[in-house]
C-alpha positions in Angstrom: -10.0 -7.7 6.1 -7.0 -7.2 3.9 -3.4 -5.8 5.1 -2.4 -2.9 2.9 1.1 -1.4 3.5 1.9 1.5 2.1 6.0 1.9 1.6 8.2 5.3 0.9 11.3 5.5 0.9 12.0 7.2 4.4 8.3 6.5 5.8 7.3 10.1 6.1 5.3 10.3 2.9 3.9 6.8 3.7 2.7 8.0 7.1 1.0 11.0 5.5 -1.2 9.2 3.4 -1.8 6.7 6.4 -4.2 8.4 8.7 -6.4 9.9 6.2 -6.7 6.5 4.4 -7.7 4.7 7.2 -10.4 7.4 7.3 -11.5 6.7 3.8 -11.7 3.0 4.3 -13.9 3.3 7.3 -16.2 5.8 5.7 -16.1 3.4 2.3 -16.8 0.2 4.4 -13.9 -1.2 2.7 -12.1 -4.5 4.7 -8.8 -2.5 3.9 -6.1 -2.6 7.2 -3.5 0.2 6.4 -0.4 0.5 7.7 3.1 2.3 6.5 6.5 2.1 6.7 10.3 3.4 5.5 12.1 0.9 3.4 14.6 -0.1 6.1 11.3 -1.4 8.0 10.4 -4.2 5.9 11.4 -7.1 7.6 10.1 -10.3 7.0 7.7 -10.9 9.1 5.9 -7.0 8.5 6.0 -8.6 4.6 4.3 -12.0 5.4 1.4 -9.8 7.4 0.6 -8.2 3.8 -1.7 -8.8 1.1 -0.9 -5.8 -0.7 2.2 -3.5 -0.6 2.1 -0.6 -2.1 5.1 1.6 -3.0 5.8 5.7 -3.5 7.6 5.8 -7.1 10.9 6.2 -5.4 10.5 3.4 -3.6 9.6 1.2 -6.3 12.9 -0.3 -7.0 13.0 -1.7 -3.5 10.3 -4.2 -5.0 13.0 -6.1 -6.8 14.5 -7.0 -3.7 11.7 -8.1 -1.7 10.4 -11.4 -0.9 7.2 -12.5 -0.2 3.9 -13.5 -1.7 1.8 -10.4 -1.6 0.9 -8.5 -4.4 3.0 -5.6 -4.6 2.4 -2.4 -6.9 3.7 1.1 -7.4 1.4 4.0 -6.2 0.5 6.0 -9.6 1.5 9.4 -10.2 -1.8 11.3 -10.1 -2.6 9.6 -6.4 1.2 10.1 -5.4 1.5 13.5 -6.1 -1.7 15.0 -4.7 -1.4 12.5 -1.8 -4.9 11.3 -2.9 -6.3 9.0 -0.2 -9.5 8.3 -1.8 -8.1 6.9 -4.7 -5.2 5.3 -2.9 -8.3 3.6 -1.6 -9.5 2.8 -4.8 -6.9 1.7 -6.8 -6.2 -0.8 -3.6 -9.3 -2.0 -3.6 -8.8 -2.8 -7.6 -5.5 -3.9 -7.2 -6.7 -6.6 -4.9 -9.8 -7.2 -6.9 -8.0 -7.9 -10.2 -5.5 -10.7 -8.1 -9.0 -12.4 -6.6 -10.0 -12.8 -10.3 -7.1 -14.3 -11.5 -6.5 -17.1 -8.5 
């Protein structure tokens, strides 16, 4: 099982894409653990939990700041702004894949 956390700036739009992720990881059988939090969550030990953080596009620039050794990526557009869970799903899933390859 992986951890995926999903980040936004204030947490709200990274709790809405929570729930029905979760959903769409069960249904898929995928070994994806969400969960989601604002950018004044992130405390160290919620990073060192992660495999994978995921950021909204206005969070991004928090990723400069951070420290830890998960993989860390920014949400695309076309999932972000249709609050796609599927392909949040998907492109985790691949953004985890491509980091397996390459270790």
């Amino acid at each position: 099982m992986k951890n995926v956390l999903l980040v936004s700036e204030q947490g709200v739009t990274s709790h809405l894409f929570l729930g029905e992720a979760k959903r769409v990881a069960e249904t898929r059988r995928a070994a994806l653990h969400f969960t989601a939090a604002g950018c004044a969550e992130l405390a160290p030990e919620l990073l060192a939990e992660q495999d994978l953080i995921l950021f909204t596009p206005q969070a991004a620039a928090v990723m400069d700041t951070l420290h830890t050794d998960a993989l860390m990526a920014v949400i695309p557009n076309d999932i972000y702004g249709w609050l796609n869970s599927e392909s949040l799903v998907k492109f985790a899933t691949k953004e985890l894949a491509a980091t397996a390859v390459l270790a």
